[in-house]
N, CA, C and O atoms as a Maestro MAE file, in Angstrom:
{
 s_m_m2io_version
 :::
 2.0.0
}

f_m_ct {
 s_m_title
 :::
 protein
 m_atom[332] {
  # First column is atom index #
  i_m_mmod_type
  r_m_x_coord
  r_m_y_coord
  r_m_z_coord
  i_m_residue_number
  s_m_chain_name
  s_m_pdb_residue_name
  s_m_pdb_atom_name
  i_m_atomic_number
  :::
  1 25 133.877 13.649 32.654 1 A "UNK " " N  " 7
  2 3 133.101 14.233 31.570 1 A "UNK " " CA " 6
  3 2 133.377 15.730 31.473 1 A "UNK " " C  " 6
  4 15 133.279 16.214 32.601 1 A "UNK " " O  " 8
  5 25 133.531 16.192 31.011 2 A "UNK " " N  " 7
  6 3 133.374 18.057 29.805 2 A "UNK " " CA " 6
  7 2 132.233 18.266 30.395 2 A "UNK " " C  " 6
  8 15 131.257 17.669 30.852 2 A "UNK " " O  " 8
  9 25 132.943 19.961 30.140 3 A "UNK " " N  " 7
  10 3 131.510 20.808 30.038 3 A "UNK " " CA " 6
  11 2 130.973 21.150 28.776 3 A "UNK " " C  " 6
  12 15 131.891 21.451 28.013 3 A "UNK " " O  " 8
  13 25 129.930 21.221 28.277 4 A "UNK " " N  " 7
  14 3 129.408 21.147 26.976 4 A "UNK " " CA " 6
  15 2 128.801 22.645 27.151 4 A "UNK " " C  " 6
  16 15 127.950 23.069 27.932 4 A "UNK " " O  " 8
  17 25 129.770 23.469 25.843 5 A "UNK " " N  " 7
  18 3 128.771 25.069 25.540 5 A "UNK " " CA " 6
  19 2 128.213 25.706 24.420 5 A "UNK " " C  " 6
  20 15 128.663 25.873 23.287 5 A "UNK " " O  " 8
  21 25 127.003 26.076 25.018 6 A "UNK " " N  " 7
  22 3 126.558 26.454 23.404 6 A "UNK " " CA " 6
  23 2 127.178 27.696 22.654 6 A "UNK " " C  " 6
  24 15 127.565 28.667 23.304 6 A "UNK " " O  " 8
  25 25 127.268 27.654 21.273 7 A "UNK " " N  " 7
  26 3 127.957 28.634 20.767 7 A "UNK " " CA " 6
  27 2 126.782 29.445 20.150 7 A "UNK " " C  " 6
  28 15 125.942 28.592 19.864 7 A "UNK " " O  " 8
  29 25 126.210 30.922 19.732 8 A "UNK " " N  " 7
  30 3 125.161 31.405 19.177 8 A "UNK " " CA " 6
  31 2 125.368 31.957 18.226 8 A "UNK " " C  " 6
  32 15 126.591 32.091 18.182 8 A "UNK " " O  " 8
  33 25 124.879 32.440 17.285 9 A "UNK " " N  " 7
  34 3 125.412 33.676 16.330 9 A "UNK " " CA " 6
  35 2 126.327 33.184 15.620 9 A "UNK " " C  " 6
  36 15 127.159 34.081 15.482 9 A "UNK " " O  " 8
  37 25 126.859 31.717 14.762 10 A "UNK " " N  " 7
  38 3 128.257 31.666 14.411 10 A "UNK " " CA " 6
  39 2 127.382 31.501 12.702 10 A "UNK " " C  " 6
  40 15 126.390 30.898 12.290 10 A "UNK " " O  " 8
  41 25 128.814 32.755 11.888 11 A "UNK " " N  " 7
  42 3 129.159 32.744 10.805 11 A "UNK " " CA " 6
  43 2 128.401 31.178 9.833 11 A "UNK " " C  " 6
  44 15 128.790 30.017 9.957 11 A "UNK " " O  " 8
  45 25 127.363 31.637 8.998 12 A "UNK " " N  " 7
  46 3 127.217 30.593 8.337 12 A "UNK " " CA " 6
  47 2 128.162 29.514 7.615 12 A "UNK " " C  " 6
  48 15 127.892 28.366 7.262 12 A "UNK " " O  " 8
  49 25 129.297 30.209 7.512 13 A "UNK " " N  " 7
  50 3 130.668 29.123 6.901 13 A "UNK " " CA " 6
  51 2 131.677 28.538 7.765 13 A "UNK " " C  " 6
  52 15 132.838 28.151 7.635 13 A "UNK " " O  " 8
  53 25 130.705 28.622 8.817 14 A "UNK " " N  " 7
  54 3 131.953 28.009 9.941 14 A "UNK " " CA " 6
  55 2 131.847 26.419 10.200 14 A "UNK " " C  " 6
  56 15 130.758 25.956 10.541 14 A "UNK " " O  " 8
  57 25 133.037 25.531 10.031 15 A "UNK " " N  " 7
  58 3 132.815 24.579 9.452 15 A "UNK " " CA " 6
  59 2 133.347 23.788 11.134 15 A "UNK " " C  " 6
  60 15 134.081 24.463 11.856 15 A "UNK " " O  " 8
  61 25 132.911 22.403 11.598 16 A "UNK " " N  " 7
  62 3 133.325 21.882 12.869 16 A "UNK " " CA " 6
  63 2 134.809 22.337 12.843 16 A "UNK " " C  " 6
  64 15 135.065 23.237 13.642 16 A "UNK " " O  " 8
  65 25 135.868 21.874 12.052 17 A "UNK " " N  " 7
  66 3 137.604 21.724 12.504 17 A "UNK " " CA " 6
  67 2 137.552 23.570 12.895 17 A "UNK " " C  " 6
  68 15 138.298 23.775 13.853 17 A "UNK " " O  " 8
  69 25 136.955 24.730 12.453 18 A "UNK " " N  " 7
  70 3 137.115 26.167 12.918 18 A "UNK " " CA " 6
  71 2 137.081 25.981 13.592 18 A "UNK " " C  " 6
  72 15 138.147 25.822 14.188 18 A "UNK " " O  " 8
  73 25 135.366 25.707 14.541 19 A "UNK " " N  " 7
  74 3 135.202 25.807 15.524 19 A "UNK " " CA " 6
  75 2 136.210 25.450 16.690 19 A "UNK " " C  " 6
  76 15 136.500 26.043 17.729 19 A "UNK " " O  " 8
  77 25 136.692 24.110 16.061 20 A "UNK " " N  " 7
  78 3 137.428 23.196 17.012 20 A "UNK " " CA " 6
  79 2 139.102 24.302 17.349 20 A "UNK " " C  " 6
  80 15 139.753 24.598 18.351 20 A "UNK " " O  " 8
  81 25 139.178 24.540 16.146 21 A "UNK " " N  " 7
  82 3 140.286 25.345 16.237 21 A "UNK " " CA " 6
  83 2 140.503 26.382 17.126 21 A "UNK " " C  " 6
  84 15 141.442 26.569 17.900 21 A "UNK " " O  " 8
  85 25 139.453 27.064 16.898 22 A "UNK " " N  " 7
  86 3 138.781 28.529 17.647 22 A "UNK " " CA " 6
  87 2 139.439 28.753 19.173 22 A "UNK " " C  " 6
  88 15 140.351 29.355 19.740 22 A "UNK " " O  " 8
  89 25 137.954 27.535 19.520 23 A "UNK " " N  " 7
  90 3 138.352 27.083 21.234 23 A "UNK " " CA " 6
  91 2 139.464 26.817 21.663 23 A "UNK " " C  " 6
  92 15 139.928 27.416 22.632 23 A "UNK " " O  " 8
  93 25 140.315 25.562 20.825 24 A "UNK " " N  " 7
  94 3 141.497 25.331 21.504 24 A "UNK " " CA " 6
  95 2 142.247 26.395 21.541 24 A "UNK " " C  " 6
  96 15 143.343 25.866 21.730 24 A "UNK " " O  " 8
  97 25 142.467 27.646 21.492 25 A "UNK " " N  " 7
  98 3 143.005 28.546 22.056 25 A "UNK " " CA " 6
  99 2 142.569 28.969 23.973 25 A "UNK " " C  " 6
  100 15 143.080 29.864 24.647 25 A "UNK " " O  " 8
  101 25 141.505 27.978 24.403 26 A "UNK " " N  " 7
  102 3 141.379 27.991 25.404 26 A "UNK " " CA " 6
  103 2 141.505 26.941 26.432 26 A "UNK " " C  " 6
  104 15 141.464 27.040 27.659 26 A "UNK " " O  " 8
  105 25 141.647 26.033 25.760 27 A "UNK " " N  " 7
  106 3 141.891 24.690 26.533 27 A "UNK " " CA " 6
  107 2 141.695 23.524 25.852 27 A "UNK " " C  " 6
  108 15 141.372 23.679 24.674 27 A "UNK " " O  " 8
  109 25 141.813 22.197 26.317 28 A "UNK " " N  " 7
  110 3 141.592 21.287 25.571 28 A "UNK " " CA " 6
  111 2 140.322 20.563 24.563 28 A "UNK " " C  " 6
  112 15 139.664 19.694 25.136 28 A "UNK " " O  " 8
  113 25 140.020 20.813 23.387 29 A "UNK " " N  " 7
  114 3 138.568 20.581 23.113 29 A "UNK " " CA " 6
  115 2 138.378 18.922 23.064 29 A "UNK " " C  " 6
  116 15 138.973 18.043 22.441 29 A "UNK " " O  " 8
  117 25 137.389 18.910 23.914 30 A "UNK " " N  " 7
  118 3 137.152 17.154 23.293 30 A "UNK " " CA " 6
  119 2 136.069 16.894 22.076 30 A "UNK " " C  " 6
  120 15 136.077 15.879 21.380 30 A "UNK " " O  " 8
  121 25 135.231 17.877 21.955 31 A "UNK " " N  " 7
  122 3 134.390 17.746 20.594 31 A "UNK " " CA " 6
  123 2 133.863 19.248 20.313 31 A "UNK " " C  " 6
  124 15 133.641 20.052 21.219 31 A "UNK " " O  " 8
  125 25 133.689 19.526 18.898 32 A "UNK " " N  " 7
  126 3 133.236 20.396 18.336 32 A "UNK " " CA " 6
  127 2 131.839 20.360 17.062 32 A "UNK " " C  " 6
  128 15 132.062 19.581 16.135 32 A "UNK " " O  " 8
  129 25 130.830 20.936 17.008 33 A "UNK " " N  " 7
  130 3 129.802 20.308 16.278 33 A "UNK " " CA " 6
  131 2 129.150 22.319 16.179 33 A "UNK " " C  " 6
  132 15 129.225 23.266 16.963 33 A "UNK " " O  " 8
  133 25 128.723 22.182 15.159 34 A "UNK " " N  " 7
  134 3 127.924 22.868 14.017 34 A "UNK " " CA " 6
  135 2 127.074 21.921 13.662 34 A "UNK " " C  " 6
  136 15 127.001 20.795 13.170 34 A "UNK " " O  " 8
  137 25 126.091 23.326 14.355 35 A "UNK " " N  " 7
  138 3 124.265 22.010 13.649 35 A "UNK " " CA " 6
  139 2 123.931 22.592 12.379 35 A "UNK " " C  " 6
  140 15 123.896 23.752 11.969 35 A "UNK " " O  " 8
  141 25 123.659 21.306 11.796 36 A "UNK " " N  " 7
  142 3 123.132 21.181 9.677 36 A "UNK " " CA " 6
  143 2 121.885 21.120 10.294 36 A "UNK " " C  " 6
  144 15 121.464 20.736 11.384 36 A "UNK " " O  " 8
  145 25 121.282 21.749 8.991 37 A "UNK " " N  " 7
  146 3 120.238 21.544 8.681 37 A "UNK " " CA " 6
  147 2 120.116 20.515 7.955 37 A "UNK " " C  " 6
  148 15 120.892 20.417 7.004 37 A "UNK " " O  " 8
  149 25 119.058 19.389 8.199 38 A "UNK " " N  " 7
  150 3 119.147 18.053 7.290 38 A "UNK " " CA " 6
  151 2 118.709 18.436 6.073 38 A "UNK " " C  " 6
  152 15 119.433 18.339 5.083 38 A "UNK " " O  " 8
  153 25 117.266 18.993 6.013 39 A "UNK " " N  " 7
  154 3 116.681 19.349 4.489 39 A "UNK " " CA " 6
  155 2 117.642 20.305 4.143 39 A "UNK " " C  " 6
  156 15 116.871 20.810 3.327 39 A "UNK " " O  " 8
  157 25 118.766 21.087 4.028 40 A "UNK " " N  " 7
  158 3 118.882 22.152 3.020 40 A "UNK " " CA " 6
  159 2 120.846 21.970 3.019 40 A "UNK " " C  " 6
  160 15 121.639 22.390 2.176 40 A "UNK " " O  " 8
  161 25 121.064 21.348 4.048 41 A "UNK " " N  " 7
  162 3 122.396 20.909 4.323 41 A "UNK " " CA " 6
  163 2 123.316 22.316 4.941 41 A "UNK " " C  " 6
  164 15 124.505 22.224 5.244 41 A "UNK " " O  " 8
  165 25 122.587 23.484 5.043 42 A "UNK " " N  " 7
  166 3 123.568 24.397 5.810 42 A "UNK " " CA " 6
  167 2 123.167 24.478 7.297 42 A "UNK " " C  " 6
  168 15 122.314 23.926 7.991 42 A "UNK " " O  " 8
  169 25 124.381 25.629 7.550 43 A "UNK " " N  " 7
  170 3 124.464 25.339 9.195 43 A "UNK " " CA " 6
  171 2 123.146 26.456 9.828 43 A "UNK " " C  " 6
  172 15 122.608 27.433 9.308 43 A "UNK " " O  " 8
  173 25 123.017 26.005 10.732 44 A "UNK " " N  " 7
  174 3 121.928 26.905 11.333 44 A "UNK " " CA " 6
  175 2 122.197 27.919 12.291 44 A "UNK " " C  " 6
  176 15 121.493 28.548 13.082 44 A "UNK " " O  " 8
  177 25 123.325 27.908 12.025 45 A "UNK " " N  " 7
  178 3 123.961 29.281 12.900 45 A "UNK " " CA " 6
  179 2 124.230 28.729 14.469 45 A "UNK " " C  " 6
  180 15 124.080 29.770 15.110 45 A "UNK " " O  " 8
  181 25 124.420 28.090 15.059 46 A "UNK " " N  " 7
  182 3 124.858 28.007 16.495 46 A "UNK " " CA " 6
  183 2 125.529 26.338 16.335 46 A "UNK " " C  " 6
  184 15 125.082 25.472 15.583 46 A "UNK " " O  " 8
  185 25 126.613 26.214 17.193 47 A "UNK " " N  " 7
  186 3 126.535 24.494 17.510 47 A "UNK " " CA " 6
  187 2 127.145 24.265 18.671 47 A "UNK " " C  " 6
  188 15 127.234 25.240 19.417 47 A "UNK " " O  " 8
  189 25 127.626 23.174 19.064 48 A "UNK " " N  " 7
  190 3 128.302 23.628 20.543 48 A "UNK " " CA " 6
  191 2 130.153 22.943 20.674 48 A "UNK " " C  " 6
  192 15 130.941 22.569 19.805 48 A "UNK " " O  " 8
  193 25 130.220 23.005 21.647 49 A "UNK " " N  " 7
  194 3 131.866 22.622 21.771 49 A "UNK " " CA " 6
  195 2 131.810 21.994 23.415 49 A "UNK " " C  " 6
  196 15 131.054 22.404 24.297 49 A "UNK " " O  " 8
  197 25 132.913 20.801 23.553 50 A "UNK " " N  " 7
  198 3 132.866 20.374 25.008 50 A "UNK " " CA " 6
  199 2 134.055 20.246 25.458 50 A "UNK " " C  " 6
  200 15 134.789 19.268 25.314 50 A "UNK " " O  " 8
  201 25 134.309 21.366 26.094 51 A "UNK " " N  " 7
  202 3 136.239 21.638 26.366 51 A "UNK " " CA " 6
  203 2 136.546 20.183 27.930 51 A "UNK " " C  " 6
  204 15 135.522 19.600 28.287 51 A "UNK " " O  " 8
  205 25 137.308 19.958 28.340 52 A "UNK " " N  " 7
  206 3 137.533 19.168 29.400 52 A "UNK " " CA " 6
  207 2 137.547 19.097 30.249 52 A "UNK " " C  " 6
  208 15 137.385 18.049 30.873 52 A "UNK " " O  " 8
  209 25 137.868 20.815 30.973 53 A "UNK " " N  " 7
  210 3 137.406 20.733 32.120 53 A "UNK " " CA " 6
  211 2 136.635 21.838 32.439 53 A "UNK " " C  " 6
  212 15 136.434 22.563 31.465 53 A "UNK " " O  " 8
  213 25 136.060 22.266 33.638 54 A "UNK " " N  " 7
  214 3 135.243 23.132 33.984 54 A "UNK " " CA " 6
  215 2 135.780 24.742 33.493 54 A "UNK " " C  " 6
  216 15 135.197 25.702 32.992 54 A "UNK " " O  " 8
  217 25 137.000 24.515 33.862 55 A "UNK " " N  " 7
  218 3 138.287 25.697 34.451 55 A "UNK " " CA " 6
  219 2 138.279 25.717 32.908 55 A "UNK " " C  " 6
  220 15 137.935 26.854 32.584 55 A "UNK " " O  " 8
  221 25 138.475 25.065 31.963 56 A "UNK " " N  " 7
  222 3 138.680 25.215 30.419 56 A "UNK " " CA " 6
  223 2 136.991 25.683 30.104 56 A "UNK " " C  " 6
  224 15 136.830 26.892 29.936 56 A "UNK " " O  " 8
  225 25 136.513 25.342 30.070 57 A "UNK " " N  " 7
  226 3 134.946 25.715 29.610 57 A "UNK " " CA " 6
  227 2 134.598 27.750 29.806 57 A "UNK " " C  " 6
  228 15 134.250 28.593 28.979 57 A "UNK " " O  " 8
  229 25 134.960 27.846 31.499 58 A "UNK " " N  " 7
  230 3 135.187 29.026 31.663 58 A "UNK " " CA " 6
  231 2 135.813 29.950 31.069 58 A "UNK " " C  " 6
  232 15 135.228 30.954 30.662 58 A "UNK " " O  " 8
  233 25 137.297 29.728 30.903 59 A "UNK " " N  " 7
  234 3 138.307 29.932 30.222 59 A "UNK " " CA " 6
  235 2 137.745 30.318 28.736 59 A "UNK " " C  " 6
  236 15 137.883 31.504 28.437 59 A "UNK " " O  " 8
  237 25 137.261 29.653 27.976 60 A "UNK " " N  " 7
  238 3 136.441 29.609 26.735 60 A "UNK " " CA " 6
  239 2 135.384 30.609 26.590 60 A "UNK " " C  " 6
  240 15 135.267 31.277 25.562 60 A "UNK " " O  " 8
  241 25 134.640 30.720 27.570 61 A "UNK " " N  " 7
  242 3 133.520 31.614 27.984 61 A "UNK " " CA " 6
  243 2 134.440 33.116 28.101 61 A "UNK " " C  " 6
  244 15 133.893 33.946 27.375 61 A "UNK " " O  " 8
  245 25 135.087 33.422 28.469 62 A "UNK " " N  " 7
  246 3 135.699 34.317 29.549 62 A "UNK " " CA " 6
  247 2 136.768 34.917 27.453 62 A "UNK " " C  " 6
  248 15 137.002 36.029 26.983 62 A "UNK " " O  " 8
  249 25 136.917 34.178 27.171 63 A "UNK " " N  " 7
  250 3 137.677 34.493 26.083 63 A "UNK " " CA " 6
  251 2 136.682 35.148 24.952 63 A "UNK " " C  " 6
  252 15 136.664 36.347 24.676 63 A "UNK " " O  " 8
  253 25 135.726 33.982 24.253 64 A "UNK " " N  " 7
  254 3 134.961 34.142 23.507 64 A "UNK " " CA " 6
  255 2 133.588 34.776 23.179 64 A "UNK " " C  " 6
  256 15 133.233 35.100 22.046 64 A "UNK " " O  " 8
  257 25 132.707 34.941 24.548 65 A "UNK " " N  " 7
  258 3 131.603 35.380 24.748 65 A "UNK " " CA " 6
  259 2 131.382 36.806 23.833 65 A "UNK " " C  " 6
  260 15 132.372 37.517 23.659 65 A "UNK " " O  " 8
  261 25 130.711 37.014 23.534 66 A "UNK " " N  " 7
  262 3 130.733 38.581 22.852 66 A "UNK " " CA " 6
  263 2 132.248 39.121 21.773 66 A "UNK " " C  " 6
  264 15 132.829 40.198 21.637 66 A "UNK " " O  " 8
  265 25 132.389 38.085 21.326 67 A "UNK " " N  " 7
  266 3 133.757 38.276 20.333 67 A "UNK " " CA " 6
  267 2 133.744 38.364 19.054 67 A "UNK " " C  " 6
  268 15 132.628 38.205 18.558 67 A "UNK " " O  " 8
  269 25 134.629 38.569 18.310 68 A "UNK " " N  " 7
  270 3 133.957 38.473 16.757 68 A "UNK " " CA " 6
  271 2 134.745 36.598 16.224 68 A "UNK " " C  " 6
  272 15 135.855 36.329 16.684 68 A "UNK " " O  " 8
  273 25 134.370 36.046 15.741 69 A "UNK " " N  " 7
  274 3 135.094 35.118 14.969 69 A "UNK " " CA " 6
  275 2 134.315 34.982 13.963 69 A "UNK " " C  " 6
  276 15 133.098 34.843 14.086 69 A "UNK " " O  " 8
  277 25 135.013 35.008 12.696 70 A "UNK " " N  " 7
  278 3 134.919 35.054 11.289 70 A "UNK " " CA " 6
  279 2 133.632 36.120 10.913 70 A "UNK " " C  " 6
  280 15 132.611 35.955 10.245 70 A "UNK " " O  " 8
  281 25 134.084 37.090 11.536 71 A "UNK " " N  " 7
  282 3 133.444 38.495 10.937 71 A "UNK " " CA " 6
  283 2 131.639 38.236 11.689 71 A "UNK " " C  " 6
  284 15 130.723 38.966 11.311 71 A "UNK " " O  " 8
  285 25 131.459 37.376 12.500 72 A "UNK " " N  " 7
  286 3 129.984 37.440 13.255 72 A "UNK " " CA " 6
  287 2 130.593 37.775 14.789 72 A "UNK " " C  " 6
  288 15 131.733 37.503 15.164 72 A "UNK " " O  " 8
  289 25 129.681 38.347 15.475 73 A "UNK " " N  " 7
  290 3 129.838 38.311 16.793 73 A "UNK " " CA " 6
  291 2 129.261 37.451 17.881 73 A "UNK " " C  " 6
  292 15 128.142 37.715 18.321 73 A "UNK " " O  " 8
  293 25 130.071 36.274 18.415 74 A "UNK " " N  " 7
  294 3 129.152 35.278 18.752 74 A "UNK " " CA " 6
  295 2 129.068 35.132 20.441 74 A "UNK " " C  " 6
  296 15 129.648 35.893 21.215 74 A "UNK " " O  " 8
  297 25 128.369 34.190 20.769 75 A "UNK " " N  " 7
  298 3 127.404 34.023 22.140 75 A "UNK " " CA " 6
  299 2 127.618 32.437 22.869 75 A "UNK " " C  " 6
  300 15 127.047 31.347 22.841 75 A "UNK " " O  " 8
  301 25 128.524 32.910 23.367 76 A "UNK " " N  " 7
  302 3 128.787 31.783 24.200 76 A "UNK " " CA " 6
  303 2 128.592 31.225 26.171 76 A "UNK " " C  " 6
  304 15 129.083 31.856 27.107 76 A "UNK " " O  " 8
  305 25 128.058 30.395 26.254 77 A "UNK " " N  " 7
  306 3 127.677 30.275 27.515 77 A "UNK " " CA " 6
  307 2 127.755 28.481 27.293 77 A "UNK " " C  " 6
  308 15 127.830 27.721 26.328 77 A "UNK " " O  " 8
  309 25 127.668 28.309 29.221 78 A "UNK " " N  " 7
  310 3 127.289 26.498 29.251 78 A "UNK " " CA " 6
  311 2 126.051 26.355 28.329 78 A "UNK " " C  " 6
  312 15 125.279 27.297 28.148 78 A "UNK " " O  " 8
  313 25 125.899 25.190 27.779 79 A "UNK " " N  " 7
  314 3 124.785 24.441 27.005 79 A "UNK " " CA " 6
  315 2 123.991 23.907 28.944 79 A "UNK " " C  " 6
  316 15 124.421 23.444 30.000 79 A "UNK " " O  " 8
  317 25 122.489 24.442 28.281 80 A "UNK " " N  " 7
  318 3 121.790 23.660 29.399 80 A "UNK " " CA " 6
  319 2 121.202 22.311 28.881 80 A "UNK " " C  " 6
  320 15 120.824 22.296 27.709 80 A "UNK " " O  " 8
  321 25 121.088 21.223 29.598 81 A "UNK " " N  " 7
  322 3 120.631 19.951 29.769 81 A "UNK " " CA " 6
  323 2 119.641 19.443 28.781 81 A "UNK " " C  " 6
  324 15 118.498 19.889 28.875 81 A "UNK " " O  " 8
  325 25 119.960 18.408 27.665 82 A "UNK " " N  " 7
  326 3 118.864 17.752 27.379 82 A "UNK " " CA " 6
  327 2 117.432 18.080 28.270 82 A "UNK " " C  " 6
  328 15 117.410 17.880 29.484 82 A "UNK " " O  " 8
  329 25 116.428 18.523 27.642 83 A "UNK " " N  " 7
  330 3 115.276 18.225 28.243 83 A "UNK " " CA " 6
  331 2 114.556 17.060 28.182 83 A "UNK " " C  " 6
  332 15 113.501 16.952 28.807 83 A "UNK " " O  " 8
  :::
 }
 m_bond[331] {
  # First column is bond index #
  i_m_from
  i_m_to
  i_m_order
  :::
  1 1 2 1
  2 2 3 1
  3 3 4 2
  4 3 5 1
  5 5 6 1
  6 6 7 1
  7 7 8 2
  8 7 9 1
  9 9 10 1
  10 10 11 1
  11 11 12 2
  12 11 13 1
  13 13 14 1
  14 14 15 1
  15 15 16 2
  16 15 17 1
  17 17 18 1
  18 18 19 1
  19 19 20 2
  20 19 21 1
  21 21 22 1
  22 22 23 1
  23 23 24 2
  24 23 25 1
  25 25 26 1
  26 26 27 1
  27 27 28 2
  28 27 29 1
  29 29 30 1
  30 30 31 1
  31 31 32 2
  32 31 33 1
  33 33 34 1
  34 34 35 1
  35 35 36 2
  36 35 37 1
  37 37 38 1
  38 38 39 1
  39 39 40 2
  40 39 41 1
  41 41 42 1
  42 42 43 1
  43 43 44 2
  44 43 45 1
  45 45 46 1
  46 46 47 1
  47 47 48 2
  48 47 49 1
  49 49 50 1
  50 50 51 1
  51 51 52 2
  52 51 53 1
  53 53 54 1
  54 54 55 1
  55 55 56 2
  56 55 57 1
  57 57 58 1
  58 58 59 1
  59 59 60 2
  60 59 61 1
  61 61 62 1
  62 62 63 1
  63 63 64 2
  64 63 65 1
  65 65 66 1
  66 66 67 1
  67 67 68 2
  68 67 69 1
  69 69 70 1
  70 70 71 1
  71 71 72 2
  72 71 73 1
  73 73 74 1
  74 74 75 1
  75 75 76 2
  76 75 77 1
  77 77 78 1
  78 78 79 1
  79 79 80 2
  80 79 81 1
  81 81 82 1
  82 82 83 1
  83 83 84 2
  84 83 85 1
  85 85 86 1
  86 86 87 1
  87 87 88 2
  88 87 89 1
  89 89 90 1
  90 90 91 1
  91 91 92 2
  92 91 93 1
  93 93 94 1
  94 94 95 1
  95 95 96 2
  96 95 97 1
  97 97 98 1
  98 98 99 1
  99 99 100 2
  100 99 101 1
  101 101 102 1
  102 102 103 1
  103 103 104 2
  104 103 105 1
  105 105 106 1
  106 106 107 1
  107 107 108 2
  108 107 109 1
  109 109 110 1
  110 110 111 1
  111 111 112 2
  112 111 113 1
  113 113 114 1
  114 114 115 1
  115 115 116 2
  116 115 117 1
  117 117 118 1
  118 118 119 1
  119 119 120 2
  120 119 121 1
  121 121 122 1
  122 122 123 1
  123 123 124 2
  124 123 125 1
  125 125 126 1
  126 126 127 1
  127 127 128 2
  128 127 129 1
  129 129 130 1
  130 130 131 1
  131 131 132 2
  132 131 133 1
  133 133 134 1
  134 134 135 1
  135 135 136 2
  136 135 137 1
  137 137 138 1
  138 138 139 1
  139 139 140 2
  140 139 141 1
  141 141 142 1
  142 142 143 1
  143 143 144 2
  144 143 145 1
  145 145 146 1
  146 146 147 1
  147 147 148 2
  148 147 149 1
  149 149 150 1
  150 150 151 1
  151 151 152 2
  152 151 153 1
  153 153 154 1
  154 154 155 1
  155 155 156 2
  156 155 157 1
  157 157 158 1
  158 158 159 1
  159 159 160 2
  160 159 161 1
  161 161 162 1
  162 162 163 1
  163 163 164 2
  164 163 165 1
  165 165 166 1
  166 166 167 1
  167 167 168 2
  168 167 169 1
  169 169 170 1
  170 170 171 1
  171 171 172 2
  172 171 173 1
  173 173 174 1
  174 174 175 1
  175 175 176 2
  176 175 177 1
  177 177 178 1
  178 178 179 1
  179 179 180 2
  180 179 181 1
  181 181 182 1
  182 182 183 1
  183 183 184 2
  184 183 185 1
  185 185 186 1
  186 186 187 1
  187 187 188 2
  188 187 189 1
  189 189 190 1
  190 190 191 1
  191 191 192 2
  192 191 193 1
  193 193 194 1
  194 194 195 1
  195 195 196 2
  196 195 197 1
  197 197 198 1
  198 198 199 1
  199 199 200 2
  200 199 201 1
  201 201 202 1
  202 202 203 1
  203 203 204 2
  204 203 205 1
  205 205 206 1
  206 206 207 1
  207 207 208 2
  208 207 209 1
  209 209 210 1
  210 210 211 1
  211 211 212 2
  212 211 213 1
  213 213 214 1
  214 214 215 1
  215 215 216 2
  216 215 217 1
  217 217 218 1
  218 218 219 1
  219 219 220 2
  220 219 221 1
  221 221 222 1
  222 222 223 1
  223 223 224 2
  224 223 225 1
  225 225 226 1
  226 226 227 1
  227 227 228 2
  228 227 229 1
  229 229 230 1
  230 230 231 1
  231 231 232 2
  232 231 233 1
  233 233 234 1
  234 234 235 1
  235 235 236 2
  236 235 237 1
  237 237 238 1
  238 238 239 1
  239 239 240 2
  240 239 241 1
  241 241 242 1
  242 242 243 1
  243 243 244 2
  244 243 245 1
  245 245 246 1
  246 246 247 1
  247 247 248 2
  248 247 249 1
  249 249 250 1
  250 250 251 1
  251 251 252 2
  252 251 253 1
  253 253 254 1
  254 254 255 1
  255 255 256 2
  256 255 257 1
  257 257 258 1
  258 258 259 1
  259 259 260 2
  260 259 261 1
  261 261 262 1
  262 262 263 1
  263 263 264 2
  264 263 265 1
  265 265 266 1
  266 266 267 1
  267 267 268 2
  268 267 269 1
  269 269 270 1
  270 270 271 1
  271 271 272 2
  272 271 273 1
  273 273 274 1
  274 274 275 1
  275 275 276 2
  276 275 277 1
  277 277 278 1
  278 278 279 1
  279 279 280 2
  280 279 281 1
  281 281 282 1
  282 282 283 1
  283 283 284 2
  284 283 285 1
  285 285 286 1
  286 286 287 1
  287 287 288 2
  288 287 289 1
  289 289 290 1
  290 290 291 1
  291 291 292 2
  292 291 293 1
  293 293 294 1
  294 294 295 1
  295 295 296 2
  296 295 297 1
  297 297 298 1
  298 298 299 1
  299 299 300 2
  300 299 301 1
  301 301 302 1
  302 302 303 1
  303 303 304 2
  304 303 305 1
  305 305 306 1
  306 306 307 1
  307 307 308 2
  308 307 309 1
  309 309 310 1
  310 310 311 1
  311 311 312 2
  312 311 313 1
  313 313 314 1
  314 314 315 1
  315 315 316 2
  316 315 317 1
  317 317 318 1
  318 318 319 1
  319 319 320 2
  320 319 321 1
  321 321 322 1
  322 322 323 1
  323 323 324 2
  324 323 325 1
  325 325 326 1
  326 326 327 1
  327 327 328 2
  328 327 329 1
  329 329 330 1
  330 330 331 1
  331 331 332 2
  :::
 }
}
């Protein structure tokens, strides 16, 4: 299984394949997701990504954390656990 991370702060027009794009400059992505809003259909500004391995997740972190992509500056760390 992936490590799953949350992304914060992302550009309201950032669409899943960006995201997906984004990351794989750090390692292998196995999924990428931007959360909708159901009632209004836009994004709510954060979604997450689940690179493959730990060493890639880091890698991702270590790249992206405090960066700009598509003109926002975004916030990246591990996603913590279903509660």
């Amino acid at each position: 299984m992936g490590t799953n991370l949350f992304i914060g702060s992302l550009a309201w027009g950032i669409k899943d394949d960006e995201l997906k794009e984004a990351f794989e400059q750090a390692g292998t992505v196995v999924s990428a997701k931007v959360i909708i809003d159901r009632e209004s259909g836009r994004s709510k500004g954060f979604g997450f990504v689940e690179m493959a391995t730990p060493e890639e997740a880091q890698a991702a972190i270590d790249m992206w954390h405090e960066k700009e992509l598509a003109g926002r500056t975004i916030i990246v760390n591990e996603a913590r656990p279903k509660a």
